[in-house]
Backbone as a ProteinNet text record, in pm:
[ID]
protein_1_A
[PRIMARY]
XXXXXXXXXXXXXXXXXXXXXXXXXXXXXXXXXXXXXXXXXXXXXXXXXXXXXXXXXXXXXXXXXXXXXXXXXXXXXXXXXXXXXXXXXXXXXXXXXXXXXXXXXXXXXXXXXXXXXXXXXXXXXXXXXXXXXXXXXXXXXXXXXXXXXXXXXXXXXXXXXXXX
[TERTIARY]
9828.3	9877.1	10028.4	10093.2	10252	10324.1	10405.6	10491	10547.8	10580.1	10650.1	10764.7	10884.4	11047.6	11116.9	11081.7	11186.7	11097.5	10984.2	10893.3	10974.1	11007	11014.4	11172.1	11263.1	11387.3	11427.1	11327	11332.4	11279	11356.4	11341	11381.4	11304.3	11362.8	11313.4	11402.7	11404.7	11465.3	11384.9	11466.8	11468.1	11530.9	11589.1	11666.1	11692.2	11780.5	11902	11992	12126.8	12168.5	12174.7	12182	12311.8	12417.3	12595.6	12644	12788.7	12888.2	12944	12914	12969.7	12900.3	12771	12642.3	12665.2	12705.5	12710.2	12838.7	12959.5	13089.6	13024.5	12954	12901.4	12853.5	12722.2	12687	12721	12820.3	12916.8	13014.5	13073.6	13190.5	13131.5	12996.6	12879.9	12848.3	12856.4	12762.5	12922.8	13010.3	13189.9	13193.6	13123.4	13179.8	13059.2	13025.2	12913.4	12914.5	12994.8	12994.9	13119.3	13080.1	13160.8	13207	13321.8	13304	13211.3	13209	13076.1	12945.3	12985.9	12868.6	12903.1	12803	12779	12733.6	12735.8	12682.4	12662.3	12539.7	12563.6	12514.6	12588	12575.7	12516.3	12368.9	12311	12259.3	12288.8	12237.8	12366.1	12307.6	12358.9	12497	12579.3	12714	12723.3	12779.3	12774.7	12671.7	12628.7	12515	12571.1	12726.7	12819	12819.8	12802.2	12834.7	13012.2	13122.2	13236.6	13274.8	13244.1	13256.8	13206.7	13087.8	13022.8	13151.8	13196	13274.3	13386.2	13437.6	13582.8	13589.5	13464.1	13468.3	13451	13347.7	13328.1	13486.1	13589	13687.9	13787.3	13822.6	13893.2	13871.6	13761.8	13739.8	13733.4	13813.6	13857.5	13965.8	14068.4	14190.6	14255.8	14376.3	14474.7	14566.8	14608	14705.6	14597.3	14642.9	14554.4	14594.2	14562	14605	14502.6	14530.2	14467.7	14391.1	14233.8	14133.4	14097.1	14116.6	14126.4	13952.4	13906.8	13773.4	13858.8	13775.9	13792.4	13739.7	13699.4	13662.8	13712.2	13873.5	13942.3	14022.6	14054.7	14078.1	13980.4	13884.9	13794.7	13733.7	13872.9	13839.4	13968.6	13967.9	14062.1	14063.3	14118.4	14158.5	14221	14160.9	14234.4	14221	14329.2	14290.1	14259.5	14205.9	14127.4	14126.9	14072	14080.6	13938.1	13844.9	13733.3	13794.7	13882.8	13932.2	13938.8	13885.3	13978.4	13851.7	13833.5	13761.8	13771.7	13688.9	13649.9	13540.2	13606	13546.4	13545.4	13485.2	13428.1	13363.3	13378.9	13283.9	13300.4	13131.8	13135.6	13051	13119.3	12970.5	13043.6	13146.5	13248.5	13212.7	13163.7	13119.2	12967.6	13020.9	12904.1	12848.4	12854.9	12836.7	12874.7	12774.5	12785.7	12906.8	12932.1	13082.8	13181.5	13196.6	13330.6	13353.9	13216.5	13234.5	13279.9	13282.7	13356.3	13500.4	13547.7	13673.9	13765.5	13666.9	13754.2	13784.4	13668.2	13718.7	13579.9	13481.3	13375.3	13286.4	13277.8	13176.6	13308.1	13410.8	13508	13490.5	13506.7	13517.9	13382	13243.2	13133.6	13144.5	13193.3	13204	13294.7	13418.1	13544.9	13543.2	13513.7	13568.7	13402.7	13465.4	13343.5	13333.1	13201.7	13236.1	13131.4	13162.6	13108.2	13156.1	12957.4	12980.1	12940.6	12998.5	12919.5	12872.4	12740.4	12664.9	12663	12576	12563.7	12448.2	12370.6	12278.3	12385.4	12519.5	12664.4	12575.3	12595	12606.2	12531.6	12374.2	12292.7	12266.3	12263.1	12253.8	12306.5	12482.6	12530.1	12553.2	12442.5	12428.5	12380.2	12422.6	12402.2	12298.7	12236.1	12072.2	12082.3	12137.2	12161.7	12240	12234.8	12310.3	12215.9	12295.5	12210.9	12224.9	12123.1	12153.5	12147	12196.4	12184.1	12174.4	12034.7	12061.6	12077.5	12135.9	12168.8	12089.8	11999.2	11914.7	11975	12003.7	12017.4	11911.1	11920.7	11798.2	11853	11793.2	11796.4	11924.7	11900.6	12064.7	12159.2	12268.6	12367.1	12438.5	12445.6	12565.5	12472.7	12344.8	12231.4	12176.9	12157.9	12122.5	12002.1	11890.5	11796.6	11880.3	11872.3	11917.4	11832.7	11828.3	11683.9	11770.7	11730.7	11796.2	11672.2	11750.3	11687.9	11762.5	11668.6	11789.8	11696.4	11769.7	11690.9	11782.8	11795	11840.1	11812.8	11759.6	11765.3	11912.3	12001.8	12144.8	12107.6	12039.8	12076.5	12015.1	11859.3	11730.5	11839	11888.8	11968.7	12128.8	12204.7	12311.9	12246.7	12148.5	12145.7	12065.5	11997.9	11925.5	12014	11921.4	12015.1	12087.1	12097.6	12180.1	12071	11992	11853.4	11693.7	11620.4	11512.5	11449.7
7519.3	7457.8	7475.7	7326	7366.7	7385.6	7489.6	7519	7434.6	7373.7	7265.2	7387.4	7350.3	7390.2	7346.6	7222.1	7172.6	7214.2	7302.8	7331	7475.7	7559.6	7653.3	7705.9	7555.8	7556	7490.5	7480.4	7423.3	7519.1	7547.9	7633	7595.7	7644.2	7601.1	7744.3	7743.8	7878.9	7798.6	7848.5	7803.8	7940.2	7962	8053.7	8019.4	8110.8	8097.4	8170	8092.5	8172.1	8168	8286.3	8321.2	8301.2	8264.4	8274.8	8197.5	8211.9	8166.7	8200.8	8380.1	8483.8	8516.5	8494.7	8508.1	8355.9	8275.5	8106.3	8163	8205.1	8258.1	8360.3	8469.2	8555.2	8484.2	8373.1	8324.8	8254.8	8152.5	8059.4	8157.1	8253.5	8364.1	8453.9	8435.9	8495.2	8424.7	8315.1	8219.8	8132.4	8142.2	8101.2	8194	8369.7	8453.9	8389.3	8294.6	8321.5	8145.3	8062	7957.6	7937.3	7867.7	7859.1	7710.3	7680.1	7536.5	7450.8	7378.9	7241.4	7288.9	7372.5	7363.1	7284.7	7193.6	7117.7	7162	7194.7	7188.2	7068.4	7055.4	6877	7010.6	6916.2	6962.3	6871.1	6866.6	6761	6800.8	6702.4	6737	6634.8	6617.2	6523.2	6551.1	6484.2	6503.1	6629.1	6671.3	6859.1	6945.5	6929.6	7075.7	7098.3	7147.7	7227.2	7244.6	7149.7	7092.5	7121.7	7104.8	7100.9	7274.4	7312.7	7472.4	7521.8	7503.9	7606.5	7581.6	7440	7427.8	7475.8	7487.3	7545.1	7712	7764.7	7907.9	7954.6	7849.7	7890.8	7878.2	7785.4	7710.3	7805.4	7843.2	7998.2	8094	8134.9	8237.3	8297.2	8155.6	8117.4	8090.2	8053	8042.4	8192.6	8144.3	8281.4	8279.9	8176.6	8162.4	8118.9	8162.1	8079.1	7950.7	7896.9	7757.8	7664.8	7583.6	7444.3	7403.5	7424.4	7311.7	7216.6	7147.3	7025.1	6937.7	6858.1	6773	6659	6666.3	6530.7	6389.7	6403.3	6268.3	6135.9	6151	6043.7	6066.5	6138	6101.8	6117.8	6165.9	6132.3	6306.7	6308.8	6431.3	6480	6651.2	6689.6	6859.5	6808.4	6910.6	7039.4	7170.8	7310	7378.2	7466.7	7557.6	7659.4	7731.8	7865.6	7982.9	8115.5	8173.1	8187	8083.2	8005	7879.4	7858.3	7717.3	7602.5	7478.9	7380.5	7341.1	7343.6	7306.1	7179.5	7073.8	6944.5	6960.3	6911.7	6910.8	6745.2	6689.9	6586.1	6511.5	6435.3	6373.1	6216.8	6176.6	6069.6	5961.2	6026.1	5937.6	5777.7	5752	5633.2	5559.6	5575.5	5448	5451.8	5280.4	5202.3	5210.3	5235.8	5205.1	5331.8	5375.1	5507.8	5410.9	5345.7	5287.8	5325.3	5346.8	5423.2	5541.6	5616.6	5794.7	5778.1	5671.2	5707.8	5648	5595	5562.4	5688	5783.9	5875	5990.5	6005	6042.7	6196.6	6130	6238.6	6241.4	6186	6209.7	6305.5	6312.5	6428.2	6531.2	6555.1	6686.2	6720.7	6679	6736.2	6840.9	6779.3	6832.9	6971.9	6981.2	7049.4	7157.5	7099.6	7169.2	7224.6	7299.9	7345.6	7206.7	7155.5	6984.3	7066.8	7055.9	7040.9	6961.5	6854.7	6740.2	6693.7	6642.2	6635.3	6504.5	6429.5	6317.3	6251	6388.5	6284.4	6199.2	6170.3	6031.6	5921.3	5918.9	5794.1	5851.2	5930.8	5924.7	5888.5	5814.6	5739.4	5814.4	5715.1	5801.8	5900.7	5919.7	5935.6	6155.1	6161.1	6283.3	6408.1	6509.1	6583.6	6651.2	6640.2	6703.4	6872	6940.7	7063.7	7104.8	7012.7	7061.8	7182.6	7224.6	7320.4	7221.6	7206	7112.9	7231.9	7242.6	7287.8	7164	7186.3	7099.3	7168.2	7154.7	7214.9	7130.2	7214.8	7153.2	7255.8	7177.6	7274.1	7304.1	7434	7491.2	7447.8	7531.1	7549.9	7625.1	7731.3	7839.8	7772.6	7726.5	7702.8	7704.9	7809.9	7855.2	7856.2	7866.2	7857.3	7774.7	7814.3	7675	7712.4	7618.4	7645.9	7580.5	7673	7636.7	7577.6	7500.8	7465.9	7464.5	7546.1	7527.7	7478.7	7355.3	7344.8	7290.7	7391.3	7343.5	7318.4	7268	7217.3	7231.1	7355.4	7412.3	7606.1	7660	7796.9	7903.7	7823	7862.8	7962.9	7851.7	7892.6	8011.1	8025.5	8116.8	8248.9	8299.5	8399.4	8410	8314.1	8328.8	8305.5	8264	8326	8415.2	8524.8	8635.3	8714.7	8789.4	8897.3	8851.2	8718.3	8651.6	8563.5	8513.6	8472.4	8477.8	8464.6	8510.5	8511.7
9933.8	9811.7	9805.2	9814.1	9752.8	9613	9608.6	9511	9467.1	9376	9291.3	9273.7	9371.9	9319.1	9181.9	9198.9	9080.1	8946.7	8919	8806	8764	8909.9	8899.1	8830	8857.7	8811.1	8645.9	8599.8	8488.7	8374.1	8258.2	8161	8019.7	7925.8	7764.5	7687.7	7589.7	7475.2	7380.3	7241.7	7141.5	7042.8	6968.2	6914	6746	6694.3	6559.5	6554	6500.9	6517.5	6308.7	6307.1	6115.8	6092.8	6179.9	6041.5	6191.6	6128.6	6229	6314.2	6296.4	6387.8	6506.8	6429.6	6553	6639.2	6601.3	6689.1	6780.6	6769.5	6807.9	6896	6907	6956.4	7102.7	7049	7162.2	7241.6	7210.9	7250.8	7358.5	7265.2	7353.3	7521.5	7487.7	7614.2	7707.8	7638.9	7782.6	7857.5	7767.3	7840.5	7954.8	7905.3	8088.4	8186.9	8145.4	8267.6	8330.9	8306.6	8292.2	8434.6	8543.5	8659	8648.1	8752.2	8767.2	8789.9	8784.8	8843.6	8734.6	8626	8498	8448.5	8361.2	8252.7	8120.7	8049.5	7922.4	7847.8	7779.7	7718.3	7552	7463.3	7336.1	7235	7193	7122	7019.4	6863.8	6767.3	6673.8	6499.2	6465.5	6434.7	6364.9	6300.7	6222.8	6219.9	6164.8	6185.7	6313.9	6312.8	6452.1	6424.8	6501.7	6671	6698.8	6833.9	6900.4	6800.7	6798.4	6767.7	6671.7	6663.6	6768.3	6812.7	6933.3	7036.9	7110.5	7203.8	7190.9	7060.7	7023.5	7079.2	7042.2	7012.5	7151.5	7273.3	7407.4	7452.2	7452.9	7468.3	7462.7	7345.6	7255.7	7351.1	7375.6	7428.5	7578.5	7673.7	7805.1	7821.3	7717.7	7747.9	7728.1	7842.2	7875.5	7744.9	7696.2	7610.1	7492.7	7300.3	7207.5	7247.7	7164.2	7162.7	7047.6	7001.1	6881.1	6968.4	6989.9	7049.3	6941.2	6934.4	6796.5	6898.5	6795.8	6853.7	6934.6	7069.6	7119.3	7071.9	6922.7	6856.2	6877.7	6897.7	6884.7	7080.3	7109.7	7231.6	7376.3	7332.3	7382	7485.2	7504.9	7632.5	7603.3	7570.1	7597.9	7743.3	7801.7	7933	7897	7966.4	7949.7	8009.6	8059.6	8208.1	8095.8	8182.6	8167	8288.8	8206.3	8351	8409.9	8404.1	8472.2	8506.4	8511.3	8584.1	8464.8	8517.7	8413.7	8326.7	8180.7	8090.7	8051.7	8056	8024.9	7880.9	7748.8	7632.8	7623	7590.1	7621.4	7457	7403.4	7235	7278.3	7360.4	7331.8	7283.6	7145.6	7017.8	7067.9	7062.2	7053.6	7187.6	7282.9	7423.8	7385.8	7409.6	7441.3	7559.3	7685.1	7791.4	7932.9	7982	8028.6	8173.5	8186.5	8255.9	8234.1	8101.3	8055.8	8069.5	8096.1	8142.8	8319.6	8344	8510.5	8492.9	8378.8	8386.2	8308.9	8265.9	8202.2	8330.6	8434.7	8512.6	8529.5	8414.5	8443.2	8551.6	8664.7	8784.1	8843.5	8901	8974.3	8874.4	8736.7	8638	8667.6	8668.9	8682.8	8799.6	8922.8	9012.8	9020.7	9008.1	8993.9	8885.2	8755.4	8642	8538.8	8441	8327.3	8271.5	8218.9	8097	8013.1	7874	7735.8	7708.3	7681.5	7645.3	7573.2	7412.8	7322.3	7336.9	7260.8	7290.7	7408.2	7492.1	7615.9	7648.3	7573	7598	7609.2	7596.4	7631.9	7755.9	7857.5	7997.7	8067.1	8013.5	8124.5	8202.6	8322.2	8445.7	8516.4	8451.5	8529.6	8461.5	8357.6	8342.7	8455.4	8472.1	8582	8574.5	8680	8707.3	8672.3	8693.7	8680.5	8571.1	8458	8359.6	8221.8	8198.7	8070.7	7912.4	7884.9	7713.3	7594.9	7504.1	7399.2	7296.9	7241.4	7111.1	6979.4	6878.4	6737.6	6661	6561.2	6468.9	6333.4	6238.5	6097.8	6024.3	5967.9	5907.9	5742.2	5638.3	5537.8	5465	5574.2	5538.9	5625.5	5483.5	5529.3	5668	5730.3	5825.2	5974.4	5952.6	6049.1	6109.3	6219.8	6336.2	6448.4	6447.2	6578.2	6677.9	6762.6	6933.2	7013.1	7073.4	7187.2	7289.3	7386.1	7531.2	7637.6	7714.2	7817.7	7951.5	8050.8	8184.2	8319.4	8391.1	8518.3	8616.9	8690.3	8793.9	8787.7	8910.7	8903.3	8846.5	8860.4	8817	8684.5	8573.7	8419.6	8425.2	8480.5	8457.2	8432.2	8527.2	8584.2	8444.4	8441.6	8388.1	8220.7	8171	8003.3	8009.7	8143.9	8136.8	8034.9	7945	7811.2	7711.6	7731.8	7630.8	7511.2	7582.2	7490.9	7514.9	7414.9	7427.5	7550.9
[MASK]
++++++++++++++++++++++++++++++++++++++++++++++++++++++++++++++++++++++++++++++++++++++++++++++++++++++++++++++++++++++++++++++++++++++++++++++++++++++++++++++++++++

């Protein structure tokens, strides 16, 4: 009987995160563990903090502070780090996962960290080995269910201790 690999690389946890400090907490944890050629896709609706989580992973990789402002309006904004170059990514605004290769996201998948907010934009051209976080809002204010799910042996290992 054969082992199904790709069963064995595929994982989901969902979890509750109670305030903002605890979201900053987890965001600031999974940035040390986050190499080039990761993806993160960040899903969930308009304010159930897709943009804070990336700010706070973001913050917490740069050598210098610096204003991570939302890539809402320009689409992608670029930042070295001392994990290499960070690709933050918001693209509620394309129609057409065509425009994610004119921004230049099939080379950043490869090369750089991408947090990417609304990536159902990316079609096909989303990466098999990426980790998703989706944000669902609860009742309490400041609180958020997490659902993680990933499909590569990479994640199993790098959110070991960090979630359930």
């Amino acid at each position: 009987m054969g082992v199904n690999v790709a069963a064995m690389s595929r994982g989901s946890t969902t979890f509750h995160i109670n305030s903002e400090q605890a979201t900053c907490a987890f965001a600031r944890t999974l940035g040390t563990r986050l190499q080039p050629g990761d993806s993160v896709l960040l899903e969930g609706g308009i304010g159930a903090g897709k943009t804070f989580f990336a700010r706070q992973l973001i913050q917490s990789l740069l050598t210098e502070p610096e204003d991570v402002p939302s890539p809402t309006f320009t689409l992608v904004q670029v930042y070295d780090s001392t994990s290499g170059e960070i690709w933050h990514c918001d693209l509620y605004r394309l129609t057409d996962p065509a425009q994610c290769i004119e921004l230049g996201l099939e080379e950043a998948f490869e090369s750089a960290i991408c947090l990417i907010e609304w990536p159902d934009r990316l079609g096909s051209l989303t990466p098999e080995d990426a980790l998703t976080i989706r944000f669902s809002e609860t009742a309490q204010e400041d609180a958020r269910e997490l659902s993680l799910n990933w499909h590569g042996a990479k994640w199993k290992s790098r959110l070991e201790g960090i979630v359930g």
